[in-house]
KESE-766624 format. One record per residue: residue in three letters; x negated, y, z negated of N, C-alpha, C in turn. Coordinates in pm, whole numbers, plus 32768, in hexadecimal, padded with zeros to 4 digits. Layout:
N
ALAXYZXYZXYZ;...
This chain:
354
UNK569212E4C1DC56521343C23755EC12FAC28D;UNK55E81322C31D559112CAC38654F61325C35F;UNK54B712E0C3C854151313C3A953D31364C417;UNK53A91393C44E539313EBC4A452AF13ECC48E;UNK52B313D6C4F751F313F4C51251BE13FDC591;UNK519C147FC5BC5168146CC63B50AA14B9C62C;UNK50A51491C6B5501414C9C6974FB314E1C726;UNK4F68155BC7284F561565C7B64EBA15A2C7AF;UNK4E66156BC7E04DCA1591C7CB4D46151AC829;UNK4CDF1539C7A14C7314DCC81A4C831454C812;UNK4CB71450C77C4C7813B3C7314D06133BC7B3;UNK4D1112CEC7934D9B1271C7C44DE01274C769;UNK4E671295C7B04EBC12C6C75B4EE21264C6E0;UNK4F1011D8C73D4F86115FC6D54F321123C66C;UNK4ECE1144C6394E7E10EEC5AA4EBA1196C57B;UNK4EB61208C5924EB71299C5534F481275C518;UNK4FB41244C5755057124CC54E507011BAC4F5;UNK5035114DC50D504010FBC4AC503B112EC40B;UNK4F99114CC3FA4F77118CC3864FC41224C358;UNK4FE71243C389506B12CEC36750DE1296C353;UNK51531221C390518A11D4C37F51CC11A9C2FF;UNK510F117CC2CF51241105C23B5126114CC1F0;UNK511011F6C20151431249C17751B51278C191;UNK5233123AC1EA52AC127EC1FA52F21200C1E5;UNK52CD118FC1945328111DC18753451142C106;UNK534D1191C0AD53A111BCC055543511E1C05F;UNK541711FCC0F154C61241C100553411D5C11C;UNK54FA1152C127552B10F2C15F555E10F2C20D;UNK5572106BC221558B1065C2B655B60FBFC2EC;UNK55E10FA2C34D55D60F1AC36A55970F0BC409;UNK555A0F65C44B55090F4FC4BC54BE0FB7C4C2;UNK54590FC2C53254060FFDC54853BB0FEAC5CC;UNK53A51077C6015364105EC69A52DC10D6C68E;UNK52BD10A1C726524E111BC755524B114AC7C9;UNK522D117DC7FB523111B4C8BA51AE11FFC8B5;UNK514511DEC8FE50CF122CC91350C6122EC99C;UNK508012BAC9E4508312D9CA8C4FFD12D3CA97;UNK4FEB126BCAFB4F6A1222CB1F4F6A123CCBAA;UNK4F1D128CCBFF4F0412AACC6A4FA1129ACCAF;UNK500B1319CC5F50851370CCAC50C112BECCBA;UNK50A71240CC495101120ACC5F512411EDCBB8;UNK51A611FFCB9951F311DBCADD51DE1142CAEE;UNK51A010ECCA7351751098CA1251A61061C9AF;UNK52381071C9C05292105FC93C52900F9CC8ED;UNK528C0FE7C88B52810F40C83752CA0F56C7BB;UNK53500EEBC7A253C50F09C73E53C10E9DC71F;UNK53F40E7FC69E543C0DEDC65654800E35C5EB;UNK54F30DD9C5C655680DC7C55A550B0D7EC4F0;UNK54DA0DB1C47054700DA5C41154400E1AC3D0;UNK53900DD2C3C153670E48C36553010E7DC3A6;UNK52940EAEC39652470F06C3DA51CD0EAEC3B9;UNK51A90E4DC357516E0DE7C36E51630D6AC3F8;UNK51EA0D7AC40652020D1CC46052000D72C4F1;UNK520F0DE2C50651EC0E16C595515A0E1FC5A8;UNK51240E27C527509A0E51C533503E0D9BC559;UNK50740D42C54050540CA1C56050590C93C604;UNK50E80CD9C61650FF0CE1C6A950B00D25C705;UNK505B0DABC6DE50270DE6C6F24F6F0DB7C6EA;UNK4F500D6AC6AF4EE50D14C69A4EF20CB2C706;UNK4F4D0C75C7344F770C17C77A4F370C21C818;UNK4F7B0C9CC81D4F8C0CB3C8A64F3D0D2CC8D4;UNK4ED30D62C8564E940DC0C87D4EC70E43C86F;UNK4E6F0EB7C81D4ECF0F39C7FC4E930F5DC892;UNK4F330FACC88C4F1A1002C9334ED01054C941;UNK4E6810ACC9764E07112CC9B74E6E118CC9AB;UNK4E7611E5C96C4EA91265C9964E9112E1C91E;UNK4E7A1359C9464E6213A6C8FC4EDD13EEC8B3;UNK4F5213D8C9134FE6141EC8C4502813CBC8BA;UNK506E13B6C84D50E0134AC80C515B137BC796;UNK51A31334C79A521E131BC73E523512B4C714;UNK525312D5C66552811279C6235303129CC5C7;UNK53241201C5AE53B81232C56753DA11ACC51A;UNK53E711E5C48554501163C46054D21181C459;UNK552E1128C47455A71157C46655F510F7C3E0;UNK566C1156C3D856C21112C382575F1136C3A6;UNK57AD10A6C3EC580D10B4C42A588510F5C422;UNK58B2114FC471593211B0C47D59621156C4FF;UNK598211B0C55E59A111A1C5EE59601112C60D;UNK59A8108FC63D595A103BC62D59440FB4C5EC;UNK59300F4AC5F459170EF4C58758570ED9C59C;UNK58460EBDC53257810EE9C51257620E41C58C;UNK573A0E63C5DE56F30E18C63E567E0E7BC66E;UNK563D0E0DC6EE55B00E5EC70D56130EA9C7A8;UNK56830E9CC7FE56860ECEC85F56B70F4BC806;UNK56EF0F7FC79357210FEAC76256A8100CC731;UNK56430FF9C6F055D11052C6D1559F10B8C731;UNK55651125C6FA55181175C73C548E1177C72C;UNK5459118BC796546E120BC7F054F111CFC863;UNK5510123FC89655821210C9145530127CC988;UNK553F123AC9D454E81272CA6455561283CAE9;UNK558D12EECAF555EA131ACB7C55991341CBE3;UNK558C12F6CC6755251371CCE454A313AACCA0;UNK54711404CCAF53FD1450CC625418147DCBDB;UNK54B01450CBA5547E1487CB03546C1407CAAD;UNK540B142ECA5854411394C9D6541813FFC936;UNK549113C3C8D554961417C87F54C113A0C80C;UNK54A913C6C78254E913CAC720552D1405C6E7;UNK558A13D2C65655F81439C61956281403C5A4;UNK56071477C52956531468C4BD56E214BFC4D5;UNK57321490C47F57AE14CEC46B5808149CC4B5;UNK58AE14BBC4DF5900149DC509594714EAC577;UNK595C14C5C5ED59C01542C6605A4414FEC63B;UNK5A84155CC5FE5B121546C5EC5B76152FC681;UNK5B231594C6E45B6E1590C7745B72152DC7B8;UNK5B2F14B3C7865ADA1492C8055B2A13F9C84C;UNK5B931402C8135BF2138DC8615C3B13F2C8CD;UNK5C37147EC8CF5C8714D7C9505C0214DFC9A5;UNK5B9C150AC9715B361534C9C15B0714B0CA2B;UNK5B05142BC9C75ABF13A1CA0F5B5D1396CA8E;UNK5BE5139ECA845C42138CCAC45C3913E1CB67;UNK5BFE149ACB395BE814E2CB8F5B69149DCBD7;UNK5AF61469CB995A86145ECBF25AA813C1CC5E;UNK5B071384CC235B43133FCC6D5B5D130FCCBC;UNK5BBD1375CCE55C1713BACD1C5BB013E0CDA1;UNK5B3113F0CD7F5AE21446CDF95AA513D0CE28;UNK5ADC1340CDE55A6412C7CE3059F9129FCDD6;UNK59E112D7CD44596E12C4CD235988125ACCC9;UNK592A11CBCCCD59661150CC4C58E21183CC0F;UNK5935111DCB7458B61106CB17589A107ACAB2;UNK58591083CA83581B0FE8CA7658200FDBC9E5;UNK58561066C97B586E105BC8ED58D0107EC8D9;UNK58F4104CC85F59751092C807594A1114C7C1;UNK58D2113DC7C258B3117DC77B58D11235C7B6;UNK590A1287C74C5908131EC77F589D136AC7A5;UNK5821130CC784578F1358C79357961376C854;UNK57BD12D3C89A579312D5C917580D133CC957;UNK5849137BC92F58A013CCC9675850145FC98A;UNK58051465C914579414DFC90B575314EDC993;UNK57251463C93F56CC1459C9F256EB1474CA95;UNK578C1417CA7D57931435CAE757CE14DECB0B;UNK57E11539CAAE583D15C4CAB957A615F2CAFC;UNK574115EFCAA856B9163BCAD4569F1637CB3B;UNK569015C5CB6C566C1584CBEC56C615ABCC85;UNK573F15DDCC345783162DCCB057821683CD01;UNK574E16AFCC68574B176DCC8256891772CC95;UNK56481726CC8155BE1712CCD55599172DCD44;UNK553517ABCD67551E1789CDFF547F17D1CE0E;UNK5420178CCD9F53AA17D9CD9E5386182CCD34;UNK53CB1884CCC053D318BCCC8B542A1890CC14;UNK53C51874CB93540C1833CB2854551898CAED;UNK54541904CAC854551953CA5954E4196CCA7A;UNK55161978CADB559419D3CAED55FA1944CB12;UNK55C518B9CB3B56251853CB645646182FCAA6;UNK55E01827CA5155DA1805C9B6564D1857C986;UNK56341900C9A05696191FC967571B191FC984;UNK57381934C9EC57A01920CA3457F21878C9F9;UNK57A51830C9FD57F617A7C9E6580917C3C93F;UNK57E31800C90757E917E6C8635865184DC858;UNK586C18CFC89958C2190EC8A9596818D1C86D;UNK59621850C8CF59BE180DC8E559E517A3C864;UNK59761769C7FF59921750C7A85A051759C725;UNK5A5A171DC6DA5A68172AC67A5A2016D5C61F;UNK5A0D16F3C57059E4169FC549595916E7C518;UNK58D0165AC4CA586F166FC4C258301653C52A;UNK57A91699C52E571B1637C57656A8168DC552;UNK56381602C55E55AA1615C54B558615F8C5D3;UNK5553161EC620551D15F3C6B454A0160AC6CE;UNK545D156AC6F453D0159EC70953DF1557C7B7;UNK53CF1597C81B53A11569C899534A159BC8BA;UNK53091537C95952A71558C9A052EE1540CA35;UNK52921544CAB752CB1558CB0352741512CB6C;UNK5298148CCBA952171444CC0851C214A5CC5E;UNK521C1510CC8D51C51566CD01516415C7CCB0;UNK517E15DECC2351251638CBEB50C615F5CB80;UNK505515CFCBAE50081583CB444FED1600CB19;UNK4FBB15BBCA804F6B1612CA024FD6168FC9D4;UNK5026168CC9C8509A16E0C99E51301671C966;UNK512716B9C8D05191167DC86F520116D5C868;UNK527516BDC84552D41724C83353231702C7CD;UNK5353173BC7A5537F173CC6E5541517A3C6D6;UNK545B1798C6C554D117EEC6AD552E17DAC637;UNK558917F8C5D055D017B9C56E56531828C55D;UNK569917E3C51A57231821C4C3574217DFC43A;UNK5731180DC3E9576B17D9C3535702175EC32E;UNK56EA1704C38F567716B6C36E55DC16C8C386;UNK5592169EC317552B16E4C30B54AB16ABC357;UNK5454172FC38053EE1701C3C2536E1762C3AF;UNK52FC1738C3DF528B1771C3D15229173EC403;UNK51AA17C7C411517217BCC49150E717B1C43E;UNK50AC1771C4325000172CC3FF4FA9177FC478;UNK4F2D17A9C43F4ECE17E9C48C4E2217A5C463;UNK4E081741C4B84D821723C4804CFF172BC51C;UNK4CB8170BC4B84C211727C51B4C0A16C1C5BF;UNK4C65163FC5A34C2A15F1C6224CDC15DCC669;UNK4D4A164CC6474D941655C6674E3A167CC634;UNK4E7A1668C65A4F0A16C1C5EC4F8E1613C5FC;UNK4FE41641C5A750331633C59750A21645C567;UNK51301602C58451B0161DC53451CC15B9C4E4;UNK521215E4C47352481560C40552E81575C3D1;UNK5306152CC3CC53A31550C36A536E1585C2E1;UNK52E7153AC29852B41574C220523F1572C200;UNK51EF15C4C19F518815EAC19E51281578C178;UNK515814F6C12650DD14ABC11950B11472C18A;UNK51001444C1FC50DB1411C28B507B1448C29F;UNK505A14D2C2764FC61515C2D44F7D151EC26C;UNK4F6B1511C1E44F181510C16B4E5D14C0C18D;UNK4E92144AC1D54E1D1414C2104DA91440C28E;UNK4DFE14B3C2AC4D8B14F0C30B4DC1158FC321;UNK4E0815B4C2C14DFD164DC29B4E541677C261;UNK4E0416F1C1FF4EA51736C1724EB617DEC1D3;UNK4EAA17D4C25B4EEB1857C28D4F521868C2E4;UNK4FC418A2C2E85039186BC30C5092190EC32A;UNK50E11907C39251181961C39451F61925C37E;UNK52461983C32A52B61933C32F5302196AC389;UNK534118EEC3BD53881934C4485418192FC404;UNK544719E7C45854C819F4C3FC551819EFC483;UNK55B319C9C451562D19AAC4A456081A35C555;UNK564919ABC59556391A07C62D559A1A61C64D;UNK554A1A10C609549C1A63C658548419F2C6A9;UNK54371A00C70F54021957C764536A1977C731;UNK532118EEC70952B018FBC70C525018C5C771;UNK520718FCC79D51A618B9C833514818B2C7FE;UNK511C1824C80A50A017C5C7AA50541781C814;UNK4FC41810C8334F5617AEC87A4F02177AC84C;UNK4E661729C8794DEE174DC7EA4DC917B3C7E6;UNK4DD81820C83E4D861880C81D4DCE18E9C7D5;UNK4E4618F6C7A94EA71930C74D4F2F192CC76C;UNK4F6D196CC728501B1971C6E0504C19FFC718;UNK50A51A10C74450CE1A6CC758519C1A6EC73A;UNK51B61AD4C74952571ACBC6FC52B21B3FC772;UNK53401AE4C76B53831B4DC80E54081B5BC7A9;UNK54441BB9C7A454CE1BD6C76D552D1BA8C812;UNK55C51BB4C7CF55FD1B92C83C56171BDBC8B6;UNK55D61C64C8B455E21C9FC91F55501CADC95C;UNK54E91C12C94D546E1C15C98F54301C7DC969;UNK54431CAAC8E053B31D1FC8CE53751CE1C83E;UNK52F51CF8C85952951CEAC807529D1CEBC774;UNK529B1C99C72652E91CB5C69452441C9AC65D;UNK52081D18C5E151C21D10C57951BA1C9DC50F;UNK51631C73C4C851911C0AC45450FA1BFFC3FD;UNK51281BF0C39950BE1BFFC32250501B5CC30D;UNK4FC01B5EC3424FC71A98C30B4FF71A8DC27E;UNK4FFC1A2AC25C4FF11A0AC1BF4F7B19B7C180;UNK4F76198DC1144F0C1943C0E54F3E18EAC075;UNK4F24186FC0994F921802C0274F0D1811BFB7;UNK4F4D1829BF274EF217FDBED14ED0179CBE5D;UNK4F271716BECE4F3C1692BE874EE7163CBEEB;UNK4E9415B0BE9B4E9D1552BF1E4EC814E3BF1A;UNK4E8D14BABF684EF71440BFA84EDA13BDBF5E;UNK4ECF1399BED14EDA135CBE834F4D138BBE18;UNK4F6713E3BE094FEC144DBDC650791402BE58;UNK504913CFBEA350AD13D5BF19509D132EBF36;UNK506112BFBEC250671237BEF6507F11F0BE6C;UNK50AE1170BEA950D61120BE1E5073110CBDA9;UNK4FF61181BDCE4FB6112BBD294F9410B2BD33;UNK4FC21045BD624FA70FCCBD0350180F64BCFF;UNK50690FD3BCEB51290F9EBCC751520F7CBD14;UNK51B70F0CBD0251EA0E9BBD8252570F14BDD5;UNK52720F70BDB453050FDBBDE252D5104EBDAB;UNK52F210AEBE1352F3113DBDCE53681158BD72;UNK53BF1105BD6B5426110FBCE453DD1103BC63;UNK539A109DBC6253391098BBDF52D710D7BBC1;UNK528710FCBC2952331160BC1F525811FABBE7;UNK52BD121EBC1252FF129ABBE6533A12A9BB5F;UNK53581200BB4F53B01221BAC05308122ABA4B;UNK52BE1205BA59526611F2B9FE51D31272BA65;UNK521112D3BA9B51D11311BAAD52161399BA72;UNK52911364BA3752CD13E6B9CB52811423B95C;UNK525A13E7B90351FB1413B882518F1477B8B9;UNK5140146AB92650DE14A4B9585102151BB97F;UNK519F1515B9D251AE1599BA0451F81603B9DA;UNK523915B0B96452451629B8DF51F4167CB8D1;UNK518E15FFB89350F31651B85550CC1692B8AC;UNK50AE1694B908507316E6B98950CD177BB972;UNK51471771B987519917E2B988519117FCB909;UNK51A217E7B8A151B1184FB82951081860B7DA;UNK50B71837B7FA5041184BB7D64FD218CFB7FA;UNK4FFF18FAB86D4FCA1987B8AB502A19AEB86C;UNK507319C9B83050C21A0BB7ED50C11A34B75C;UNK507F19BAB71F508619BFB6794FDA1A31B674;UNK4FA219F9B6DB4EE71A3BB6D34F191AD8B6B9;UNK4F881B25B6EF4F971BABB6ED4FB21BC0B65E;UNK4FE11B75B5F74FF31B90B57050151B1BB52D;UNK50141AF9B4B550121A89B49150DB1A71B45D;UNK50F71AD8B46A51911AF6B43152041ABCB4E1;UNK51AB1A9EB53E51E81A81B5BD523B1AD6B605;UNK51DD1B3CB63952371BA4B6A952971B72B70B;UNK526F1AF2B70152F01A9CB78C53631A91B759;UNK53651A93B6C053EF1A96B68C541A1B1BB670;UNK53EB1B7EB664540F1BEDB67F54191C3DB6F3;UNK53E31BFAB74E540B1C2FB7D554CC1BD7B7E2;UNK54BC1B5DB7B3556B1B60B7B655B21BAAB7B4;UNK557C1BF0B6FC55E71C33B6DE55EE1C9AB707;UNK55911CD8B76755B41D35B7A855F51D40B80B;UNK56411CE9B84556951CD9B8A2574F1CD0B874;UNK57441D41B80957BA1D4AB79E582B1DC1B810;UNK57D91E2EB89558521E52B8B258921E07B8FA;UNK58721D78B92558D21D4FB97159371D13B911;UNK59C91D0BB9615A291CE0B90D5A401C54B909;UNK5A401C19B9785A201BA6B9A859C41B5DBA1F;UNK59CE1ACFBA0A59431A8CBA9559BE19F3BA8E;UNK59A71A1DBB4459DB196ABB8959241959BB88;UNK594D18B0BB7E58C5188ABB9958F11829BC17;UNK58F91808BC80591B17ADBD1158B31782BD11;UNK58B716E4BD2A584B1682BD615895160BBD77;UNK582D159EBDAB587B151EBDDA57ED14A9BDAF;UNK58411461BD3A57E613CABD5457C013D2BCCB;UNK572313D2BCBE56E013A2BC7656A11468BC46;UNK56C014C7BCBC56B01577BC6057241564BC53;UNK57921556BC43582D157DBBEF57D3157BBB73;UNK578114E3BB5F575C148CBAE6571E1507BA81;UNK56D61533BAD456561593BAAF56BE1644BA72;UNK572A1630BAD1578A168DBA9F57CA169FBA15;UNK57ED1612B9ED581015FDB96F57CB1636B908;UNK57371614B92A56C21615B89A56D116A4B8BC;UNK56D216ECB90256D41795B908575017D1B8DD;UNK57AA17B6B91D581D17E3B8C157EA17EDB82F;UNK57D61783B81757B41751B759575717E9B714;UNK571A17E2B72F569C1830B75156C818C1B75A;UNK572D18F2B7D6575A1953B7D457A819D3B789;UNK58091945B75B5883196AB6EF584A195EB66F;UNK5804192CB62557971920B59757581967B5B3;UNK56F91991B60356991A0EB5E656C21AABB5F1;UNK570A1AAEB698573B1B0FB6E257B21B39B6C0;UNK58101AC5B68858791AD6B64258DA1B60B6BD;UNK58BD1AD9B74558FE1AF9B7DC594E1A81B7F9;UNK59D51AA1B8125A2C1A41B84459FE19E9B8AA;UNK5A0C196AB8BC59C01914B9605A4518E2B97B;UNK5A5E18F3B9E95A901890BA535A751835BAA2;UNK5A7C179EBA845A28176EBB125A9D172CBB7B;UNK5A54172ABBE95AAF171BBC4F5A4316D4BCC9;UNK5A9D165EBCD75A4D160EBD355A431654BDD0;UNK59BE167ABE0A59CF16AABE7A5A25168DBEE1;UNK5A4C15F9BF135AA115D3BF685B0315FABF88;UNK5B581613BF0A5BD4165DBEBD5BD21703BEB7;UNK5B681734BE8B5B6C17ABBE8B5B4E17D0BEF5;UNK5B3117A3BF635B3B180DBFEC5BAB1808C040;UNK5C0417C3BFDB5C6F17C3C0455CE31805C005;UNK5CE7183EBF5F5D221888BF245D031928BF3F;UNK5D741977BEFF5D8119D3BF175D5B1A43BE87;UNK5CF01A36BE3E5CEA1A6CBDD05D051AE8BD95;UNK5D281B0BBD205D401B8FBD095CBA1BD5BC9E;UNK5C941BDDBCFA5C161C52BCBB5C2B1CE9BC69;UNK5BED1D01BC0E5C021D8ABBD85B851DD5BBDF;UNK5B9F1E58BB8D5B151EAABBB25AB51E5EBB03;UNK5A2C1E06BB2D5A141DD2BA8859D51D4FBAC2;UNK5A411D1DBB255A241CB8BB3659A01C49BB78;UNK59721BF6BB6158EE1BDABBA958F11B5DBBEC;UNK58B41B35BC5358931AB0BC6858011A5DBC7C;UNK581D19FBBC42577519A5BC6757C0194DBC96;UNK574D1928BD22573E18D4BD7E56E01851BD54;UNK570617F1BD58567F176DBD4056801710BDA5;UNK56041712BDED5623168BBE4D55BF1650BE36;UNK558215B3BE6455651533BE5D55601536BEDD;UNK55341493BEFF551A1492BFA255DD1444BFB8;UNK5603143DBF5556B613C5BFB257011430BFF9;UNK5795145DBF9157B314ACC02857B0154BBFFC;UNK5716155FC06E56F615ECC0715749163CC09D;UNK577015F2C13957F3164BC1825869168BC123;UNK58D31635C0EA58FD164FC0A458E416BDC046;UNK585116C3BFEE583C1714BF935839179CBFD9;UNK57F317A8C05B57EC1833C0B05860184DC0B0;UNK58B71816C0FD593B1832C125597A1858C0AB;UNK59531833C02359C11896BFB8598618EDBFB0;
């Protein structure tokens, strides 16, 4: 999964997207860029590496002035992992990032073509760009939707727009995104620890809403340009719960951050009686007849120990079924039946999609 960080307020933006960044190298990646709008002109700085090494480059040559920016690590689809395929990708007045995949986008890049337009990546992201950029003429909200319209596939989309300083734009399908709300300005993330370092308030942006990200607030457009409601939230973890600890890999960190989060979970539990209501809340889950449990990776893993768990206490049939697989089957459900969902940060898509 790629990384997604933008950010739009008083402070300069590219030290803000670096440091949001280095809590999204969990997801892995093999490049990484930035694009910040510095007096209505994009600032982009990419390399094939790590985010150490853009950030050297970036020391080098001086972080750019600008109050709105994009960042992105990627991890190669469309593409082989170089710095001209990294994003951000910048068409005319749009430049954007993108998680997920356009399934269309060898007809769509053929059609834009076709009209004269080249491009300078292999990548399906700059196709985005350039669809937006078509249908552009002053007015983001309706050229955004309109080009996504046209989409198949996933996306996370965070753009901005050279002619419109101080305004972010945020849109998604199946891949996940969210909108951070803090005091010296806002931002978007693919995930919540990116903004842990300068705020736990966040609104989640659900499939087909656009979000419009100034400093002075957030606002939300459904696809027929009307005004969509939304609840903030309040993370009540921080952002040490969201970093390696110590540990050379969040692989290791997690595996030896198991014991703790047992205890954590079954311990508010035993305080209600010493006989453990958590195990009797199992067994109260006796009318169902059966439970798929779907996940992918390292929660399948976590699936197993529950099954175990399920069928010994609950003495409830488990099924597990790797998400990848199960969203593309056709299951036969009865009236009884239940499902749990488990995801991890690998493949989330997948897990939604079953």
């Amino acid at each position: 999964m790629c990384g997604i960080i933008g950010y739009v307020g008083k402070e300069n933006a590219a030290p803000i997207l670096i440091e949001g960044l280095k809590r999204l190298e969990y997801r892995g990646y093999d490049s990484v860029g930035i694009a910040v709008l510095s007096n209505s002109t994009v600032l982009t700085l990419k390399t094939k590496g790590r985010i150490a090494d853009l950030k050297r480059k970036l020391e080098e040559s001086g972080f750019p002035q600008g109050n709105l920016a994009l960042g992105h690590t990627r991890w190669a689809t469309h593409g082989e992992p170089s710095e001209v395929n990294s994003h951000p990708h910048t068409c005319g007045k749009v430049t954007l990032v993108h998680n997920g995949i356009i399934e269309n986008y060898a007809e769509l890049k053929a059609r834009l073509a076709g009209e004269g337009r080249s491009f300078v990546s292999g990548t399906d992201t700059e196709i985005v760009a350039h669809l937006i950029d078509r249908y552009y003429s002053g007015d983001p909200a309706p050229a955004i939707f309109r080009a996504v319209s046209e989409l198949r596939g996933s996306y996370a989309l965070g753009i901005f727009f050279s002619d419109i300083p101080g305004r972010l734009f945020a849109i998604r399908k199946e891949s996940p995104l969210v909108v951070g709300v803090g005091k010296e300005g806002n931002y978007i993330s693919s995930d919540i620890p990116a903004l842990l370092l300068f705020t736990n308030r966040y609104y989640l942006l659900e499939p087909g809403e656009l979000a419009v990200v100034s400093e002075g607030g957030v606002s939300f457009l459904d696809s027929g340009l009307k005004p969509v409601s939304k609840k903030l939230l309040t993370v009540d973890w921080d952002v040490s719960k969201a970093e390696k600890g110590g540990y050379p890999s969040f692989m290791l960190k997690e595996i030896f951050e198991q014991p703790r989060a047992l205890a954590d979970t079954i311990h508010p539990q035993l305080a209600k009686g010493i006989r453990g209501i958590f195990f009797e809340e199992i067994k109260d889950l006796s009318f169902l007849k059966r439970l798929y449990i779907t996940a992918c990776g390292s929660a399948l893993h976590a699936g197993m120990v529950g099954r175990h768990f399920l069928e010994r206490l609950g003495r409830i049939p488990v099924h597990l079924e790797v998400a990848s697989e199960f969203r593309h089957q056709v299951p036969v459900f009865r009236e009884g039946d239940g499902v749990i969902i488990i995801s991890q940060s690998g493949e989330t898509a997948d897990t939604i999609a079953g």
